[in-house]
Structures are given as structure tokens and as C-alpha cells.
LOBA-809266 format. One record per residue: residue number from 1; residue in three letters; x, y, z negated of N, C-alpha, C, O in turn. Coordinates in Angstrom, 2 decimals. Atoms other than C-alpha are relative to their C-alpha. Layout:
N
{k=NUM | r=ALA | n_X=X | n_Y=Y | n_Z=Z | ca_X=X | ca_Y=Y | ca_Z=Z | c_X=X | c_Y=Y | c_Z=Z | o_X=X | o_Y=Y | o_Z=Z}
...
! end
This chain:
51
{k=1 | r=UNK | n_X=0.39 | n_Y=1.11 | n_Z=-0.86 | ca_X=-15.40 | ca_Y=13.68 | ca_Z=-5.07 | c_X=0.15 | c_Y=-1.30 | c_Z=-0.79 | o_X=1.07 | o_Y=-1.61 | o_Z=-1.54}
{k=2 | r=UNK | n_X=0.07 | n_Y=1.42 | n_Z=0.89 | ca_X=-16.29 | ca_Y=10.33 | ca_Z=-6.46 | c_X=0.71 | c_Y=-0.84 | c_Z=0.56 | o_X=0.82 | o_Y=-0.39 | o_Z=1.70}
{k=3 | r=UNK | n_X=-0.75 | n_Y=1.33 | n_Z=-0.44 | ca_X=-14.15 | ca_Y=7.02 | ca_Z=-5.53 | c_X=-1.16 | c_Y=-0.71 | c_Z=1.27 | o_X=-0.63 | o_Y=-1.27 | o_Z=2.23}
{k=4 | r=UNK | n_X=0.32 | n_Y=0.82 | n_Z=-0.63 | ca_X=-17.06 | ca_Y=5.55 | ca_Z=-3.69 | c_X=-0.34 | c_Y=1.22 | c_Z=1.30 | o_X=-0.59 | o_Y=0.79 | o_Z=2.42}
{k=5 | r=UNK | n_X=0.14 | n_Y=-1.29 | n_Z=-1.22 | ca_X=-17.52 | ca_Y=8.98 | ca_Z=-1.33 | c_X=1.38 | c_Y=0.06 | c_Z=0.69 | o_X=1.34 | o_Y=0.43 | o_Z=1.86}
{k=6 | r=UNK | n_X=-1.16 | n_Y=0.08 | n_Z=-0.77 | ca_X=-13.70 | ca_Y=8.65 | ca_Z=-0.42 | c_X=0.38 | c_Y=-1.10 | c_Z=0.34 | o_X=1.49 | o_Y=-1.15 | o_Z=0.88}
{k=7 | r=UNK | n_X=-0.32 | n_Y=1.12 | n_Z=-0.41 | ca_X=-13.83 | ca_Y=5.08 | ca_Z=0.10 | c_X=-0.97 | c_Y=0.04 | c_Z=1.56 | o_X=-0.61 | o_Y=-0.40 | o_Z=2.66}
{k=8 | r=UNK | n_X=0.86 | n_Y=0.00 | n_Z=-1.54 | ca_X=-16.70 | ca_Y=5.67 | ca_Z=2.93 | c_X=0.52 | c_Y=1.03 | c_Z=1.08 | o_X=0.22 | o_Y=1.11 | o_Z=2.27}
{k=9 | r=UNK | n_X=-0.58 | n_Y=-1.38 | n_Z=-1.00 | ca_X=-14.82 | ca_Y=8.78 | ca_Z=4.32 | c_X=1.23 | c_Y=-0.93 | c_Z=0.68 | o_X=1.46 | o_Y=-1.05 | o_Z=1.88}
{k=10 | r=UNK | n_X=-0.78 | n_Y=0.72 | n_Z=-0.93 | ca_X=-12.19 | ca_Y=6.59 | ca_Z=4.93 | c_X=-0.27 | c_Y=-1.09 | c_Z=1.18 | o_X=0.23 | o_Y=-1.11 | o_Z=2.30}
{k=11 | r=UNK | n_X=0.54 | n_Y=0.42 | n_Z=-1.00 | ca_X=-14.16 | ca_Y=4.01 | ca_Z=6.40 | c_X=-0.69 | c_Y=0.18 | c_Z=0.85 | o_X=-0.78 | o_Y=-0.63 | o_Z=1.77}
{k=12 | r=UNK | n_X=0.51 | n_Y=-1.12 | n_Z=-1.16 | ca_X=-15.98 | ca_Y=6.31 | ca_Z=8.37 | c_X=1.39 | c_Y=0.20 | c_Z=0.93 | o_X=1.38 | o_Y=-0.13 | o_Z=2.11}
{k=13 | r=UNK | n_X=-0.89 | n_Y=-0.19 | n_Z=-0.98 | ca_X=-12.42 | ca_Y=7.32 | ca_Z=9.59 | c_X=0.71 | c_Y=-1.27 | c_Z=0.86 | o_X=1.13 | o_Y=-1.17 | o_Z=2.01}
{k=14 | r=UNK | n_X=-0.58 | n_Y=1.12 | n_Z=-0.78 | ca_X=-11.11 | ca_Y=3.63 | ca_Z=10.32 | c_X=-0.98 | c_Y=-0.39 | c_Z=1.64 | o_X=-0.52 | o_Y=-0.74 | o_Z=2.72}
{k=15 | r=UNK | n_X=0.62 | n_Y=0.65 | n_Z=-1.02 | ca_X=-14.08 | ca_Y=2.81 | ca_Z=12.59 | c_X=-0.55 | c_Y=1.02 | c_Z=0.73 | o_X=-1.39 | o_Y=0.75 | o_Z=1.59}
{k=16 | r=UNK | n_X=-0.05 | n_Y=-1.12 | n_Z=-1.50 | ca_X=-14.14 | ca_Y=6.42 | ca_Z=14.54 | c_X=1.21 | c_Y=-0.50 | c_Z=0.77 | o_X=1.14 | o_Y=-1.04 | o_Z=1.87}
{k=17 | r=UNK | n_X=-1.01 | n_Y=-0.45 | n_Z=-0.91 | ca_X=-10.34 | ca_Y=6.68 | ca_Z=15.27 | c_X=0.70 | c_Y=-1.35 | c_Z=-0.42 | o_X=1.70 | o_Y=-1.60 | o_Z=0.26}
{k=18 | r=UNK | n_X=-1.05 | n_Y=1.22 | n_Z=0.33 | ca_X=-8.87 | ca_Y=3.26 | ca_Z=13.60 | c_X=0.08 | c_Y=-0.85 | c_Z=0.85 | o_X=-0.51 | o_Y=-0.27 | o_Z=1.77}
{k=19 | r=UNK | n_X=-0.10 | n_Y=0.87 | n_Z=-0.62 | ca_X=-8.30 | ca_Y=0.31 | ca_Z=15.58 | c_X=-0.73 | c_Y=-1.14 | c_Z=-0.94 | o_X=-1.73 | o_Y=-1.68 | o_Z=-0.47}
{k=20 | r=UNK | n_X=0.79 | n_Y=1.01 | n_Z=0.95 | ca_X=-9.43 | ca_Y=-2.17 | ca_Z=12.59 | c_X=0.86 | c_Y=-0.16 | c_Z=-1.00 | o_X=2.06 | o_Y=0.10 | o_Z=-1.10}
{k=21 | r=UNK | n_X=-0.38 | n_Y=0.17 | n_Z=1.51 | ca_X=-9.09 | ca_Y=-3.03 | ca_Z=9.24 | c_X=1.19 | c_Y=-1.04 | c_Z=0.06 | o_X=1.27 | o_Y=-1.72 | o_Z=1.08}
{k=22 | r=UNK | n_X=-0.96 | n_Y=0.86 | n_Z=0.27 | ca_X=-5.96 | ca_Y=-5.12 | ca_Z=7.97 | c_X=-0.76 | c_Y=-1.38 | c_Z=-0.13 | o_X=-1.97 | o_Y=-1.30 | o_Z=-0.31}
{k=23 | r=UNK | n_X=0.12 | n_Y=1.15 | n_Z=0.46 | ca_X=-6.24 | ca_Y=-8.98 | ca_Z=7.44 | c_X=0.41 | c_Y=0.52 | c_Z=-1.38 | o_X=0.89 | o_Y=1.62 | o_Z=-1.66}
{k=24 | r=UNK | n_X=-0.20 | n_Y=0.61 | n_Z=1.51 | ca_X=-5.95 | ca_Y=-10.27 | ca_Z=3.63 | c_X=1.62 | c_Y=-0.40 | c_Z=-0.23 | o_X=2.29 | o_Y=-0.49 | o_Z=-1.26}
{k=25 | r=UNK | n_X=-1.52 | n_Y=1.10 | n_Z=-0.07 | ca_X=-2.52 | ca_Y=-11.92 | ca_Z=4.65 | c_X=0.64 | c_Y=1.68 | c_Z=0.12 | o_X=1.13 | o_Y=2.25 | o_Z=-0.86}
{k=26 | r=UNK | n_X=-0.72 | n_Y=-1.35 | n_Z=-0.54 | ca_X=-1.25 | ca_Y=-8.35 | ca_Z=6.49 | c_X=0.02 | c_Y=0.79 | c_Z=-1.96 | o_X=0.80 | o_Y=0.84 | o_Z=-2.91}
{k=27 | r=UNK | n_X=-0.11 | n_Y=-0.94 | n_Z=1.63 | ca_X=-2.27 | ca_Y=-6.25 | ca_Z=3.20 | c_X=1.00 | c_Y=-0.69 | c_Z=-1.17 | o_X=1.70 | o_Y=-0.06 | o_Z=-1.96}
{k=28 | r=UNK | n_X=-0.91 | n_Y=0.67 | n_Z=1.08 | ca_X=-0.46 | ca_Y=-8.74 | ca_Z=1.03 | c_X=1.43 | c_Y=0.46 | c_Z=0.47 | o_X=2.05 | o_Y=1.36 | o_Z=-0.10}
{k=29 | r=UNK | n_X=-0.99 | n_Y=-0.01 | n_Z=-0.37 | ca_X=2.35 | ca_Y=-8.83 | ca_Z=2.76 | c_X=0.89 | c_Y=1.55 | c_Z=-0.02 | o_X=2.03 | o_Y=1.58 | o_Z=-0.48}
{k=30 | r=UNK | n_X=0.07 | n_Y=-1.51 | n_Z=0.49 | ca_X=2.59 | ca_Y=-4.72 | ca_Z=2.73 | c_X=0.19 | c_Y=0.22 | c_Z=-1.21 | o_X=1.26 | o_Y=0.68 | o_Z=-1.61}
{k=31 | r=UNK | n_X=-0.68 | n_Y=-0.18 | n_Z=1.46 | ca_X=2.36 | ca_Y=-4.66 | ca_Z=-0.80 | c_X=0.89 | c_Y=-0.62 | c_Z=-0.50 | o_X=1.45 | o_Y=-0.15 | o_Z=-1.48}
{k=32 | r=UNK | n_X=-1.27 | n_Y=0.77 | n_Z=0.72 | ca_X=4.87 | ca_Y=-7.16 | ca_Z=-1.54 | c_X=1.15 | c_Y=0.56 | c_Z=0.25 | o_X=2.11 | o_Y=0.56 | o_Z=-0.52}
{k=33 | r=UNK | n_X=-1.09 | n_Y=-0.91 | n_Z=-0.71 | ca_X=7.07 | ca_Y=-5.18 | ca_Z=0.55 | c_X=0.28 | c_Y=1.17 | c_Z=-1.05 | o_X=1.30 | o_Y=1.18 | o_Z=-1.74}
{k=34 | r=UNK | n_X=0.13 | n_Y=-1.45 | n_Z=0.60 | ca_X=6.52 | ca_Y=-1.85 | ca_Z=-1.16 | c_X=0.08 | c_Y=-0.09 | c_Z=-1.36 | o_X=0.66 | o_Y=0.85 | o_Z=-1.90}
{k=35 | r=UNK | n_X=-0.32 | n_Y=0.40 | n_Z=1.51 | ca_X=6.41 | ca_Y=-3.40 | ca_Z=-4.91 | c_X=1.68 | c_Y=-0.57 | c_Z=0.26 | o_X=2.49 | o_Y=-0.29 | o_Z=-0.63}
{k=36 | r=UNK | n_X=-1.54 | n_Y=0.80 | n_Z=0.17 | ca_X=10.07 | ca_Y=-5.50 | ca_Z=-3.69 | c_X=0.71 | c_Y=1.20 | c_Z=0.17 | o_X=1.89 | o_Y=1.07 | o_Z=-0.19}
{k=37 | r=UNK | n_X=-0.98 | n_Y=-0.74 | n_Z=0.08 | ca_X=11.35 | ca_Y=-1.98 | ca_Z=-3.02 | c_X=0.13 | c_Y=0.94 | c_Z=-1.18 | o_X=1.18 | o_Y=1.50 | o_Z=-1.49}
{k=38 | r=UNK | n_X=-0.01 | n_Y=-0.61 | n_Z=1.02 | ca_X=10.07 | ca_Y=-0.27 | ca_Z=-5.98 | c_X=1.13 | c_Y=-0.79 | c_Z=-1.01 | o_X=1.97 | o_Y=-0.15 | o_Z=-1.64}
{k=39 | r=UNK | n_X=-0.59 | n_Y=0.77 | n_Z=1.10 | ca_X=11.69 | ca_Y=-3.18 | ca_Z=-8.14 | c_X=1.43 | c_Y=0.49 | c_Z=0.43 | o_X=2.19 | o_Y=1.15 | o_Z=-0.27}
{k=40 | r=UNK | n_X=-2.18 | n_Y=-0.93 | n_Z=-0.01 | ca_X=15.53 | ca_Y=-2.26 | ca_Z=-6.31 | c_X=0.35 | c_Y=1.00 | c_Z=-0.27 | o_X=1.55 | o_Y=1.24 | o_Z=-0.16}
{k=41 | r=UNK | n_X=-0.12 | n_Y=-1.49 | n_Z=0.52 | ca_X=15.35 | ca_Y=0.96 | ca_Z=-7.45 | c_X=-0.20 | c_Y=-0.18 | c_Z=-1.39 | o_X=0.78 | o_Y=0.08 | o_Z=-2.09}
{k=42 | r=UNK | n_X=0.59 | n_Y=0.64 | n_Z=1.51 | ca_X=13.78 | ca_Y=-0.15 | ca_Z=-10.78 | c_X=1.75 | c_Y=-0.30 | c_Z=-0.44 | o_X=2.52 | o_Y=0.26 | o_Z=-1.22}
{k=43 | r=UNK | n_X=-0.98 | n_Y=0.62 | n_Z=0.83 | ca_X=16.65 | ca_Y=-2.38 | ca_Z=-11.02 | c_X=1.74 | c_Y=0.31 | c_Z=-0.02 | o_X=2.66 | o_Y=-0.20 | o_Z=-0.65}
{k=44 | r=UNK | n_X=-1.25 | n_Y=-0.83 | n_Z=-0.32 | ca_X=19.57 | ca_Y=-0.43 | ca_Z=-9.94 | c_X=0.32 | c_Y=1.59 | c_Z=-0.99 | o_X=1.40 | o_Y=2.02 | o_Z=-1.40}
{k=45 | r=UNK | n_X=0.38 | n_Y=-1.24 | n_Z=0.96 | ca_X=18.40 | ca_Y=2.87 | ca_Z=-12.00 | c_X=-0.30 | c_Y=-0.39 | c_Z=-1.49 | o_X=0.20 | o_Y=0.42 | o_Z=-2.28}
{k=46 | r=UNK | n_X=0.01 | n_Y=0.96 | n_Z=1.30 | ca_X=17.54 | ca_Y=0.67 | ca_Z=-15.28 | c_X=0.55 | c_Y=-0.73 | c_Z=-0.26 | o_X=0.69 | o_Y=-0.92 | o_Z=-1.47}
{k=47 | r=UNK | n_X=-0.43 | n_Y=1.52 | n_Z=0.55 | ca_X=19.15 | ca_Y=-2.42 | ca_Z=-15.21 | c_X=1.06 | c_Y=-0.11 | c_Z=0.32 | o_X=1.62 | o_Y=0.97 | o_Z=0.50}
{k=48 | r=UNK | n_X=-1.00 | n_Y=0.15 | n_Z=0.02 | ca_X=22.17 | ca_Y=-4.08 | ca_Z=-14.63 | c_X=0.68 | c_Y=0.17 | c_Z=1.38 | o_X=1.87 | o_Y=-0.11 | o_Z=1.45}
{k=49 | r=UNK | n_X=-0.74 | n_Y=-0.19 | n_Z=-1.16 | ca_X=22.84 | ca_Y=-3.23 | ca_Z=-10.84 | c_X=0.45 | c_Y=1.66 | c_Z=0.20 | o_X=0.31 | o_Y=2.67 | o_Z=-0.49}
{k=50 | r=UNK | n_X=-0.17 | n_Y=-1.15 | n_Z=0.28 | ca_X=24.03 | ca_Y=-0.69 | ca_Z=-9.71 | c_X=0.08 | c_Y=1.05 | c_Z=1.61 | o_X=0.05 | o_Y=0.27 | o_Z=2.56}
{k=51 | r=UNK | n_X=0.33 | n_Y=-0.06 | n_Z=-1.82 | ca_X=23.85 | ca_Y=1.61 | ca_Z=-5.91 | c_X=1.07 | c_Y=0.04 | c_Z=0.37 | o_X=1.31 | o_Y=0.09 | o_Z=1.58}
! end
């Protein structure tokens, strides 16, 4: 399956059963989340903190 056949399957699935797509602000905010928890682990398992 190609990238642009699972990008329409998904959007096929958002606008059967989804409610609607994220805002620009929402999605940011999600990833900043999910990168700030990768980094405490990052920095607890590598670096100078510790759990």
C-alpha cells in the first residue's frame, strides 16, 4: 500500500465514523506533549537525571 492510499483510507475513515479533523493549534499541542515525554525518558535513561 502506498502512503497516499492510507492517507485516503484514513480519511475515508475520519468522515464515515470521525467526528472531525483536529485544529492546527490541537495537533501542535499533542505533539509537544508526546515529544516532552519522549525527552523525560530520553533524559533520565541518558543523561544526567535519574527515575
Amino acid at each position: 500500500m502506498r502512503l497516499q492510499e492510507a492517507q485516503q483510507l484514513v480519511d475515508d475513515w475520519i468522515r464515515t465514523y470521525g467526528v472531525r479533523y483536529f485544529s492546527e493549534l490541537t495537533n501542535m499541542a499533542i505533539l509537544t506533549e508526546e515529544v516532552g515525554e519522549l525527552a523525560r525518558i530520553m533524559a533520565r535513561t541518558y543523561g544526567d537525571q535519574s527515575f
